[in-house]
Backbone atoms as SQL, in Angstrom:
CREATE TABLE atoms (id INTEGER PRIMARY KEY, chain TEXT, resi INTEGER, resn TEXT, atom TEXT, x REAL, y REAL, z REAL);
INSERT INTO atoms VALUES
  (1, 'A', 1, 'UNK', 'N', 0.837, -1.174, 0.000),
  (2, 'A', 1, 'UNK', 'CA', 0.000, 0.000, 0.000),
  (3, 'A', 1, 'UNK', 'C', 0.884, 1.239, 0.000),
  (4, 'A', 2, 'UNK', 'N', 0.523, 2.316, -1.164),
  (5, 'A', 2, 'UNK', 'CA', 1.103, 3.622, -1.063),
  (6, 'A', 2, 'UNK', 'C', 0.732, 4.344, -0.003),
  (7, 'A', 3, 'UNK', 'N', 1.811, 5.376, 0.563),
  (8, 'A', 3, 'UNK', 'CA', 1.785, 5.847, 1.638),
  (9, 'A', 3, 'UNK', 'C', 2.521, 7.792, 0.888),
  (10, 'A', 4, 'UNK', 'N', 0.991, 8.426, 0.964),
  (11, 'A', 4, 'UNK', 'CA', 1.074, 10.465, 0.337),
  (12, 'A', 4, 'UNK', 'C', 1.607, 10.887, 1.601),
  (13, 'A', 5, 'UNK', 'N', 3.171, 11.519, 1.642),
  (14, 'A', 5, 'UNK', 'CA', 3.030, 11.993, 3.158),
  (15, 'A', 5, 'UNK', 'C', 3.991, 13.414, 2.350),
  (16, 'A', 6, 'UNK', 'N', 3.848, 15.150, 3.534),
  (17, 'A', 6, 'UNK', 'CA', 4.708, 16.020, 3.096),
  (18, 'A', 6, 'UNK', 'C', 4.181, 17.013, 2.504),
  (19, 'A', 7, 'UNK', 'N', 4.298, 18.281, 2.019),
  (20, 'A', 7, 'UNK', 'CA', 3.604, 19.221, 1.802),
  (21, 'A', 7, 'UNK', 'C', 4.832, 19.888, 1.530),
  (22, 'A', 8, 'UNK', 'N', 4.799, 20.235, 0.098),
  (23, 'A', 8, 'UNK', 'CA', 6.038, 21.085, -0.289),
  (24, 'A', 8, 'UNK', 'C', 5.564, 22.210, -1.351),
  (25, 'A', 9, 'UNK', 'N', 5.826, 22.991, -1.848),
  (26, 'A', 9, 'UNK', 'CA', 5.401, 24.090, -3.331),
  (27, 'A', 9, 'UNK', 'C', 7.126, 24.338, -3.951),
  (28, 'A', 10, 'UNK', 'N', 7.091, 24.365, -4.953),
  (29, 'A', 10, 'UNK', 'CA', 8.113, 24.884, -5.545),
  (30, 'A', 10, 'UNK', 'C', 7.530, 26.453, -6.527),
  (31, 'A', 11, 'UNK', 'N', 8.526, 27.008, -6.535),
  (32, 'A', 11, 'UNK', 'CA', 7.990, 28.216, -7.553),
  (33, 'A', 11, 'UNK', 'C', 8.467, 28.324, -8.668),
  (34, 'A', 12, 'UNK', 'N', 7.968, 29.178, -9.604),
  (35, 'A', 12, 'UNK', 'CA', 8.080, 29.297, -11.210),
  (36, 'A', 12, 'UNK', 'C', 9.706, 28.919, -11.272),
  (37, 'A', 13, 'UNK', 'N', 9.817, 28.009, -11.969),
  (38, 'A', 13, 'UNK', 'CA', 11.397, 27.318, -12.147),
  (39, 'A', 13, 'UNK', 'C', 12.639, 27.170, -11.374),
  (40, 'A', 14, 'UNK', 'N', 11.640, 26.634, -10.050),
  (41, 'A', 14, 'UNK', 'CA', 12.776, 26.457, -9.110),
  (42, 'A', 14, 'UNK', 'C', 12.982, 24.858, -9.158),
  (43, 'A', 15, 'UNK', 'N', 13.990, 24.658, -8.161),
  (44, 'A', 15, 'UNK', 'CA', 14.216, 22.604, -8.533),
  (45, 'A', 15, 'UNK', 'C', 14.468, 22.574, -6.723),
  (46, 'A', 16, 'UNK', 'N', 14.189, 21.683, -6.388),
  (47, 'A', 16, 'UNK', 'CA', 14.400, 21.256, -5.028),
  (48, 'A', 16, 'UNK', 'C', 15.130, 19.704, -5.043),
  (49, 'A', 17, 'UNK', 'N', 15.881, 18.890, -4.414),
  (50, 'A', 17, 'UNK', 'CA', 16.890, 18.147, -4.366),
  (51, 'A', 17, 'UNK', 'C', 16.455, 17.952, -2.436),
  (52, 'A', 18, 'UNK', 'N', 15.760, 16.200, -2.906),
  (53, 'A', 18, 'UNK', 'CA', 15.621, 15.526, -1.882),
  (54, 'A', 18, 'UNK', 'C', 16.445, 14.246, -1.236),
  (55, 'A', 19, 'UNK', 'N', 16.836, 13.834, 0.069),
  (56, 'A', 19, 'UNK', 'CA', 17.142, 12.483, 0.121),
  (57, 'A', 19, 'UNK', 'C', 16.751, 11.865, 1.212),
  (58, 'A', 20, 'UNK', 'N', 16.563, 10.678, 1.360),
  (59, 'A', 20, 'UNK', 'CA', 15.599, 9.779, 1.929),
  (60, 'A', 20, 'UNK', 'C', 17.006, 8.706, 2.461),
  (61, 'A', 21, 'UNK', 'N', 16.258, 8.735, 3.548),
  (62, 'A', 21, 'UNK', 'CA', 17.657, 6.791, 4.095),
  (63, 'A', 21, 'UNK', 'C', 16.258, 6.360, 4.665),
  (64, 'A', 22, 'UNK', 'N', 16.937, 5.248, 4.206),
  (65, 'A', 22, 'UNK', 'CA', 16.302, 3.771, 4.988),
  (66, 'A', 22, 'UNK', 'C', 17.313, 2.417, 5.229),
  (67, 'A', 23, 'UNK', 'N', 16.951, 1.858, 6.372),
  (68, 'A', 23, 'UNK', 'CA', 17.478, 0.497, 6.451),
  (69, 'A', 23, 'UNK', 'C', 17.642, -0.392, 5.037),
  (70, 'A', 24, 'UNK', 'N', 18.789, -1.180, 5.524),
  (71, 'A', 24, 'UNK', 'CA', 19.427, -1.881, 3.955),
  (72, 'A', 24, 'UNK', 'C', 18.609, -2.870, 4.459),
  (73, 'A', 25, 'UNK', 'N', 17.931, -3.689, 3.915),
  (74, 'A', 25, 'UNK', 'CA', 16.960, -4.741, 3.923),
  (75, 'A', 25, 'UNK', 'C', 17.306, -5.449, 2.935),
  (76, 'A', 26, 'UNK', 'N', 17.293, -6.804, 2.500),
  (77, 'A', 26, 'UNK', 'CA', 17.008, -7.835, 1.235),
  (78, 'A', 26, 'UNK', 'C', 15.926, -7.720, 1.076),
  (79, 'A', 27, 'UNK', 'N', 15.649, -7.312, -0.477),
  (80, 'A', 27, 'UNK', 'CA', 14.525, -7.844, -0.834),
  (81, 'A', 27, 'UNK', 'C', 13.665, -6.325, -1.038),
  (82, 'A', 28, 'UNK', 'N', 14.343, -5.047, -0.479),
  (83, 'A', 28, 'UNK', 'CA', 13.451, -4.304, -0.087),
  (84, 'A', 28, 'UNK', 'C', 14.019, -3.290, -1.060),
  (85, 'A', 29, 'UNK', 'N', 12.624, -2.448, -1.728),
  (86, 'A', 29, 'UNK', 'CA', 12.672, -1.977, -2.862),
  (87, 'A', 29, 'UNK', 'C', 11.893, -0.044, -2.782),
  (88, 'A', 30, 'UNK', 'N', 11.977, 0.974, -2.224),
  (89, 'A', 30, 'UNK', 'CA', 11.161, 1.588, -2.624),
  (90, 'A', 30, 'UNK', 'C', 10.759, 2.043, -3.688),
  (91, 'A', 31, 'UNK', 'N', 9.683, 2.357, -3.729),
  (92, 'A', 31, 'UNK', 'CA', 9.122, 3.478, -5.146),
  (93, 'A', 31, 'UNK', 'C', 8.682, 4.465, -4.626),
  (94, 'A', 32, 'UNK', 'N', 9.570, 5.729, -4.695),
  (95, 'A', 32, 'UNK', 'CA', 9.187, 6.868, -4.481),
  (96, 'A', 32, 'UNK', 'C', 8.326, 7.873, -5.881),
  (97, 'A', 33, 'UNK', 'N', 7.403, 8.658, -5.900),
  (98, 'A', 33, 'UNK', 'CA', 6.838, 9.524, -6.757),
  (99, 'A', 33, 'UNK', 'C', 6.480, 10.986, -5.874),
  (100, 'A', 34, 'UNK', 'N', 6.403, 11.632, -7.032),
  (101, 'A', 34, 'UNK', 'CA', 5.656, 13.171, -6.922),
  (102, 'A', 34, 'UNK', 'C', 4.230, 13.124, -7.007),
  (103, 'A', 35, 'UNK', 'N', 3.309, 13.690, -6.528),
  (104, 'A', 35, 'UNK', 'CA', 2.189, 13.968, -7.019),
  (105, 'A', 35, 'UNK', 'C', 1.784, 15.282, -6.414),
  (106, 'A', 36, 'UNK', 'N', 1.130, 15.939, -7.697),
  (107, 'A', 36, 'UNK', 'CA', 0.866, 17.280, -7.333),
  (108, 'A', 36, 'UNK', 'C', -0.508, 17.797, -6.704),
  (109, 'A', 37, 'UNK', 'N', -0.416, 18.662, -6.068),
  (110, 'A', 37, 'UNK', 'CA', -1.773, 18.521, -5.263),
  (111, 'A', 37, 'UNK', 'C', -2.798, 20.023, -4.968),
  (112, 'A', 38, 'UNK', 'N', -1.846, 20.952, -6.655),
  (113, 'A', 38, 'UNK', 'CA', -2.389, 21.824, -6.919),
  (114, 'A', 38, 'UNK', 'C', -2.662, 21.763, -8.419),
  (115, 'A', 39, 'UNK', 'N', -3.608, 22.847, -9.275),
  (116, 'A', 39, 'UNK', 'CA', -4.064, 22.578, -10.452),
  (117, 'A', 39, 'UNK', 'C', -2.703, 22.813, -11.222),
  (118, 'A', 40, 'UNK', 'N', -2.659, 22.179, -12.794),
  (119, 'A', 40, 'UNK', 'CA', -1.536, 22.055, -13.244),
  (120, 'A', 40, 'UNK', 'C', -2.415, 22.853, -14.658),
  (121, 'A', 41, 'UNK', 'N', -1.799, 24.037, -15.251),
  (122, 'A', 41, 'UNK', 'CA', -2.175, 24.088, -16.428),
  (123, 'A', 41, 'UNK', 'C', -1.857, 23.663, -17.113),
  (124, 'A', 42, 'UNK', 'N', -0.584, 23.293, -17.317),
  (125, 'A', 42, 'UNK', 'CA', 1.135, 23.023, -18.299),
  (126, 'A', 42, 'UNK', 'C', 0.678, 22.940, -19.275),
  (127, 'A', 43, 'UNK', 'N', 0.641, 22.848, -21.010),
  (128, 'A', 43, 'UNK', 'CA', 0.616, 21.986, -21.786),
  (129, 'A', 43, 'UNK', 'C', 1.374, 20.655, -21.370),
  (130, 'A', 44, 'UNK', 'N', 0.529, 19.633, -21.655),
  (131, 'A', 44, 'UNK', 'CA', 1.363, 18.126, -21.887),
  (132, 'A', 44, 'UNK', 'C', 1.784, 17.766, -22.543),
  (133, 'A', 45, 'UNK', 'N', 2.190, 18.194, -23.543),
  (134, 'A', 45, 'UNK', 'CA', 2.334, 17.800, -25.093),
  (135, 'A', 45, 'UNK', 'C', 4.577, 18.504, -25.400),
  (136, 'A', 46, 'UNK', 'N', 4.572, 18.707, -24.063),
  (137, 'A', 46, 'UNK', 'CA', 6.024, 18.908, -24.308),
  (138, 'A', 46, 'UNK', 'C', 7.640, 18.437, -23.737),
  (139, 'A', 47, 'UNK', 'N', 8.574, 18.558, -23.929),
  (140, 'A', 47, 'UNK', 'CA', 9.651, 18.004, -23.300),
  (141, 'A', 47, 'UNK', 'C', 10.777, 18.963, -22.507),
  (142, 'A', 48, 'UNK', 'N', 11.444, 18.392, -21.964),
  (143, 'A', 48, 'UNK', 'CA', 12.352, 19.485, -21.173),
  (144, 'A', 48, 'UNK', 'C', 13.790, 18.663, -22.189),
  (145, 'A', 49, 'UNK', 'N', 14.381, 19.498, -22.622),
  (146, 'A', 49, 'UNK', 'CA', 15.469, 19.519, -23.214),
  (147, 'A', 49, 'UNK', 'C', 16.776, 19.993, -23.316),
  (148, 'A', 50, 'UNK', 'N', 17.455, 20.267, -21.564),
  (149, 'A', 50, 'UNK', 'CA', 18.261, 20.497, -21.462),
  (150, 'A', 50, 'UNK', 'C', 18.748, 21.870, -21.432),
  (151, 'A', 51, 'UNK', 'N', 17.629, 23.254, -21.997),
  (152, 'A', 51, 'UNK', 'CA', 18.231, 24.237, -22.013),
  (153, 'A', 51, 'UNK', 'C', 16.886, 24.938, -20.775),
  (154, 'A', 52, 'UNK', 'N', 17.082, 26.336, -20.903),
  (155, 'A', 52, 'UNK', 'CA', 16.515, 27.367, -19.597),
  (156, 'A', 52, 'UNK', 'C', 17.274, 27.819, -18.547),
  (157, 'A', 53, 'UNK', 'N', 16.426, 27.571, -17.185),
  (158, 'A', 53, 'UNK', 'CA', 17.562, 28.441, -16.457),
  (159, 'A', 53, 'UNK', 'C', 17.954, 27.417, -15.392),
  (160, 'A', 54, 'UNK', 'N', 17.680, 26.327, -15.722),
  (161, 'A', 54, 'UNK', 'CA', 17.832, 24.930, -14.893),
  (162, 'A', 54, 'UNK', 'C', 19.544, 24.571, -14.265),
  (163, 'A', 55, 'UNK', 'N', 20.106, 24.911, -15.464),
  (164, 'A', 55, 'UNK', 'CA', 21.507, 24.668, -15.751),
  (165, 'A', 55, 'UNK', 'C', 22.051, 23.485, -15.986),
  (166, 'A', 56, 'UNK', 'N', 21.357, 22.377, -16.660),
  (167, 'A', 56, 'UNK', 'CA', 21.072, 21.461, -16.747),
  (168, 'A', 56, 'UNK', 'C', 21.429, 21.294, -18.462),
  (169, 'A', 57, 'UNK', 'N', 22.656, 20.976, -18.591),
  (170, 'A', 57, 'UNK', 'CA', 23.059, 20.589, -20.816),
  (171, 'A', 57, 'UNK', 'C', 22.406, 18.914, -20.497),
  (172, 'A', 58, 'UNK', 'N', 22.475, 19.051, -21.853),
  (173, 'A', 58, 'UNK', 'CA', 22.321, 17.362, -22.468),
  (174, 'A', 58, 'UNK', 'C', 21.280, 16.494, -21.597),
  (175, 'A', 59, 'UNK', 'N', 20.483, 16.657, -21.063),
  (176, 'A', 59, 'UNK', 'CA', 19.069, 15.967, -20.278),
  (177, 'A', 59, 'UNK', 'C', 18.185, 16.306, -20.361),
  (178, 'A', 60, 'UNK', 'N', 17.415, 15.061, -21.211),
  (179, 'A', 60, 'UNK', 'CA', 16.503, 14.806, -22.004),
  (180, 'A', 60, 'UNK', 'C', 15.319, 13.942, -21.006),
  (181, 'A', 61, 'UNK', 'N', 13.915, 14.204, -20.472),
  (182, 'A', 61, 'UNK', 'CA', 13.283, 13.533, -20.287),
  (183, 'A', 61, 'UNK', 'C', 11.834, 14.167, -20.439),
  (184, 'A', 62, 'UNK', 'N', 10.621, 12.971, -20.506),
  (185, 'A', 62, 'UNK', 'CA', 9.512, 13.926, -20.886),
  (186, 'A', 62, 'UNK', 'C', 8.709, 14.450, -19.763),
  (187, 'A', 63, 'UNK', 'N', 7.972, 15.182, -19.406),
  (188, 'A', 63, 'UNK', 'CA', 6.980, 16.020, -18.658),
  (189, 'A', 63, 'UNK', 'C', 5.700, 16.109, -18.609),
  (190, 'A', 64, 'UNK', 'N', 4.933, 14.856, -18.255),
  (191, 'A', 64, 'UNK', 'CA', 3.516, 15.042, -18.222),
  (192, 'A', 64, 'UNK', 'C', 3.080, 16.383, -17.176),
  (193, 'A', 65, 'UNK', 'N', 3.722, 16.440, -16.231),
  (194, 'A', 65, 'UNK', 'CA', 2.779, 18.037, -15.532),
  (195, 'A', 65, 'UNK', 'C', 3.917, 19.148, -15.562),
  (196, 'A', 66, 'UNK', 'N', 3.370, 19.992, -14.883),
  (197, 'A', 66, 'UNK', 'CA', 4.456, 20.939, -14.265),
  (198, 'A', 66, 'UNK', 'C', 5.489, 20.661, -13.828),
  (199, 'A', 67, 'UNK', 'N', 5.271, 19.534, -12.806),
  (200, 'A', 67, 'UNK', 'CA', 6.536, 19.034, -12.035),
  (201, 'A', 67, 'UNK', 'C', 7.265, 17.890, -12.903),
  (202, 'A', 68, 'UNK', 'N', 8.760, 18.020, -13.259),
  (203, 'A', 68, 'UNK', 'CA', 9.500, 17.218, -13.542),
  (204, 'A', 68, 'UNK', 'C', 10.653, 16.113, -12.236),
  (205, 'A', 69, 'UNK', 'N', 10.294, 15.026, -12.313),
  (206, 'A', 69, 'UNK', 'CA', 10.824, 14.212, -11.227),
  (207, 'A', 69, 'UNK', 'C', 12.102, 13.323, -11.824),
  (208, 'A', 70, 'UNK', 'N', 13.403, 13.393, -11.119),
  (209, 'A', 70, 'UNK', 'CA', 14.166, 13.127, -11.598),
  (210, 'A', 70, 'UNK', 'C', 14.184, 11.787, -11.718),
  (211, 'A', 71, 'UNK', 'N', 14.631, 11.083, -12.215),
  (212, 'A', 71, 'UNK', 'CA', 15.124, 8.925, -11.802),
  (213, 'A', 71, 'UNK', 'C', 15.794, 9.441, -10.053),
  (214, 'A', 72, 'UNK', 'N', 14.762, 8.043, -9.875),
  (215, 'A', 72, 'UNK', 'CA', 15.797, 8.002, -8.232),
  (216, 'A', 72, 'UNK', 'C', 17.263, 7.155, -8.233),
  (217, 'A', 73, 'UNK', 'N', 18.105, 7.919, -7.661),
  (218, 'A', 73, 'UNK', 'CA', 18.962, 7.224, -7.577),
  (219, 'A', 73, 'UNK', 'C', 19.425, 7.263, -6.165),
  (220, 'A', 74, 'UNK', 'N', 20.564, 5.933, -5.841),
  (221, 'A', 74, 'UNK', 'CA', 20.654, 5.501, -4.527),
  (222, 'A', 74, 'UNK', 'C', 21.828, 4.776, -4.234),
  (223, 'A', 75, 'UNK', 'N', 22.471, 4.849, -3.226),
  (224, 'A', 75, 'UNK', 'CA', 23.496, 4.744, -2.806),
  (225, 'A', 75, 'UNK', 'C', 24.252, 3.881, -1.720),
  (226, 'A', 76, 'UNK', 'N', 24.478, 2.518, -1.162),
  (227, 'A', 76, 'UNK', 'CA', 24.518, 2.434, -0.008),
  (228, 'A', 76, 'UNK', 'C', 25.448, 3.254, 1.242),
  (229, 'A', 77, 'UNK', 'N', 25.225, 3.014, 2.127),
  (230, 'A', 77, 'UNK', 'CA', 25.884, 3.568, 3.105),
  (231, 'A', 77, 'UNK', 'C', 27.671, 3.238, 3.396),
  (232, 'A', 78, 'UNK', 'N', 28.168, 3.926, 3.811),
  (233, 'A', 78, 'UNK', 'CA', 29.545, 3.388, 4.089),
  (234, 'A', 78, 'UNK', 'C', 29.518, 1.779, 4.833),
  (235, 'A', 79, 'UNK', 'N', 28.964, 2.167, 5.692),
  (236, 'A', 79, 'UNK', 'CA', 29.024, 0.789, 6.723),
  (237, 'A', 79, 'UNK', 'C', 27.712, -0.434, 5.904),
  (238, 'A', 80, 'UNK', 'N', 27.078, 0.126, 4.827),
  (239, 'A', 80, 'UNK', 'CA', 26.207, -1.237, 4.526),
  (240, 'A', 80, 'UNK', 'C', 25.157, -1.308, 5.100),
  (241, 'A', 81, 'UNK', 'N', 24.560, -0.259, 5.687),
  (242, 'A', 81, 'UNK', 'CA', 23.336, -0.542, 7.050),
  (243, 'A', 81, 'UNK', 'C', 22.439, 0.515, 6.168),
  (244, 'A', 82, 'UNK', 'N', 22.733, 1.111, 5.639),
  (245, 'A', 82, 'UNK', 'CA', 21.514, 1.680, 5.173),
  (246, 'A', 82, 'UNK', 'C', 21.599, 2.570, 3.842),
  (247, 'A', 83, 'UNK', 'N', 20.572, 2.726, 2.918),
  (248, 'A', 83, 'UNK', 'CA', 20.548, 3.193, 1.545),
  (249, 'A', 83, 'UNK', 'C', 19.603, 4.386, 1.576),
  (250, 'A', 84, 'UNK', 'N', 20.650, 5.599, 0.860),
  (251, 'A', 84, 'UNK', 'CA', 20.109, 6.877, 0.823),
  (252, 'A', 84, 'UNK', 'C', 19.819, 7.116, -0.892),
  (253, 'A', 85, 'UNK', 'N', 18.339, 7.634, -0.848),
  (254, 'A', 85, 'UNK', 'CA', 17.889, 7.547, -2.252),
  (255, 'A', 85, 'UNK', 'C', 17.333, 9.125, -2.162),
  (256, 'A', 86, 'UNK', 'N', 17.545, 9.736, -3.555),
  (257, 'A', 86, 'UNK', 'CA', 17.679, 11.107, -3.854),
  (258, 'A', 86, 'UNK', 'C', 16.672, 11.158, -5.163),
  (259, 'A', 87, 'UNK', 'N', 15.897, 12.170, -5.133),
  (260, 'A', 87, 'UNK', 'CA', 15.351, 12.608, -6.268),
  (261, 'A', 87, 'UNK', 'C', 15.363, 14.392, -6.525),
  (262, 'A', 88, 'UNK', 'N', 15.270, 14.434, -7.491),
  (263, 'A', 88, 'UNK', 'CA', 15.117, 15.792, -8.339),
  (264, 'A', 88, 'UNK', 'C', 13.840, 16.728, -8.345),
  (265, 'A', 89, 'UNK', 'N', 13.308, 17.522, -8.351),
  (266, 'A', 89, 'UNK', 'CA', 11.951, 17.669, -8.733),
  (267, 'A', 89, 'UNK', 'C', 12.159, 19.039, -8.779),
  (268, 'A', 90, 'UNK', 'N', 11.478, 19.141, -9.873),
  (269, 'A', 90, 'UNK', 'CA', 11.786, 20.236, -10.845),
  (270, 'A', 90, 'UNK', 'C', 9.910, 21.306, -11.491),
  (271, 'A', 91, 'UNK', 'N', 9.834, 22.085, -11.220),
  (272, 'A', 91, 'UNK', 'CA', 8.577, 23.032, -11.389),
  (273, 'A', 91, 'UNK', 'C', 9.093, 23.592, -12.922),
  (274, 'A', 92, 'UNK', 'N', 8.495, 23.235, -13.999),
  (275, 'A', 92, 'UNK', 'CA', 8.863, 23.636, -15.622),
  (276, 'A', 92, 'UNK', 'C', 7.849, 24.666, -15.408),
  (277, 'A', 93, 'UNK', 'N', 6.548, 25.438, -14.473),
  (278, 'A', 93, 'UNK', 'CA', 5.407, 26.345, -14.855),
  (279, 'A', 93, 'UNK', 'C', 5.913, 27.289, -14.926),
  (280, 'A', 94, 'UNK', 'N', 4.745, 28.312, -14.987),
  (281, 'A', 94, 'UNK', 'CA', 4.818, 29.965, -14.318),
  (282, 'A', 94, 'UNK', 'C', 4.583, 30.630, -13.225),
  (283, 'A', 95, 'UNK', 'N', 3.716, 28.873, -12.506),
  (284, 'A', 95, 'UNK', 'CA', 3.020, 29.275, -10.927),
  (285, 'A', 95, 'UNK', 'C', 3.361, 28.695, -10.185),
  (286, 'A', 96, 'UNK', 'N', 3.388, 28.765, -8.628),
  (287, 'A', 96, 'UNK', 'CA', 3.870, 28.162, -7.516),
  (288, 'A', 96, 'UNK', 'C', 3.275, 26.594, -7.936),
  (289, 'A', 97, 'UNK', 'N', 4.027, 25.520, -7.494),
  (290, 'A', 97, 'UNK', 'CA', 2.990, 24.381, -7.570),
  (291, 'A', 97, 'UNK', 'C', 2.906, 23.635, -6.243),
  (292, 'A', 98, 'UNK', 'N', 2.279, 22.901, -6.021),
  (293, 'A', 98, 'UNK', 'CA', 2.245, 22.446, -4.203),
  (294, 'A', 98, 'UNK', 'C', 2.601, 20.332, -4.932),
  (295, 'A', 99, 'UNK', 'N', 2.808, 19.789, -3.980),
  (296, 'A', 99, 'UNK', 'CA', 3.160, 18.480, -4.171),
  (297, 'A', 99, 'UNK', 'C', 3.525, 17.829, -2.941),
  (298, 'A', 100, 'UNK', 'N', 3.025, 16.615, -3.053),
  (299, 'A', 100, 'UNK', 'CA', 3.447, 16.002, -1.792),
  (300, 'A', 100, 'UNK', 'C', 4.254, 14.607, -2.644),
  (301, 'A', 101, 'UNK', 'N', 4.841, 13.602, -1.495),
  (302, 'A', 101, 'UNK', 'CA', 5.502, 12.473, -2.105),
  (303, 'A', 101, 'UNK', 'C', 4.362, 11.522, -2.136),
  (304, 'A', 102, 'UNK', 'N', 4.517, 10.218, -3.056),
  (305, 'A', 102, 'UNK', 'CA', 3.788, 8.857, -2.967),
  (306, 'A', 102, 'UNK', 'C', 4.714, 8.379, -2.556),
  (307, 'A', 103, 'UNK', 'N', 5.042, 7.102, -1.342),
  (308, 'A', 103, 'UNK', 'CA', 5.842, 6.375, -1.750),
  (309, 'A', 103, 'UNK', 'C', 5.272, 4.442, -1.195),
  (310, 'A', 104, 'UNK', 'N', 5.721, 3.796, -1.760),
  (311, 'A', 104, 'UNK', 'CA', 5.737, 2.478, -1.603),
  (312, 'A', 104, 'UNK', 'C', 6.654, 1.548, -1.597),
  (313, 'A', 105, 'UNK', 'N', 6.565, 0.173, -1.169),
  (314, 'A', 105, 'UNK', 'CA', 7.674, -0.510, -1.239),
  (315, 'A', 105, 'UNK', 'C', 7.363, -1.458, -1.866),
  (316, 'A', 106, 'UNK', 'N', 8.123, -2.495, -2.654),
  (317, 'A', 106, 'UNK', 'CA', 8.341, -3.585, -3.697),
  (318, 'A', 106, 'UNK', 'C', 9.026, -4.497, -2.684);
C-alpha cells in the first residue's frame, strides 16, 4: 500500500533536491513519486530539453505536468546498514505548484 506523506510548493522554475535513508533490507525496494496537489495548467504535449535556467546541458526527459521528477537514484551507506535515495523535482510552470511524495515498497 502507497503511503502520500509532506507538503512542499516549488515556484516558477525552481528545482528542489531531496534524500531519503532507509534500512538496507534484502529484498526491499522503494518506489518513491511526486504527485501534485495543486491545479496544473502546463501543456502536456512537451519536453524538457536540457536548455533554460535549470543549468542542466544534455538531459533529455519527458513532462507530463508541471513538475518534472528526476530517476531516483541511490546509494549504499559506508558501513552497509543503510541506503540513501535522492530525487530531483523540478517546477517547468509559471506558478507556484504544491506536491506532496507517494511512496511504496516492492
Amino acid at each position: 500500500m502507497a503511503v502520500q506523506w509532506g507538503s512542499n510548493s516549488l515556484g516558477p522554475g525552481e528545482v528542489q533536491g531531496w534524500f531519503f535513508v532507509k534500512p538496507n533490507a534484502i529484498g526491499f525496494l522503494p518506489v518513491l513519486s511526486v504527485v501534485p496537489t495543486s491545479p496544473d495548467f502546463t501543456d502536456m504535449s512537451y519536453s524538457y530539453n536540457g536548455t533554460g535556467d535549470f543549468g542542466l546541458q544534455g538531459i533529455s526527459f519527458p513532462i507530463q505536468t508541471a513538475l518534472g521528477v528526476s530517476t531516483i537514484w541511490s546509494k549504499l551507506s559506508d558501513d552497509g546498514t543503510q541506503l540513501v535515495y535522492a530525487i530531483v523535482v523540478f517546477n517547468f510552470s509559471n506558478n507556484t505548484v504544491e506536491y506532496t511524495f507517494l511512496e511504496g515498497d516492492l
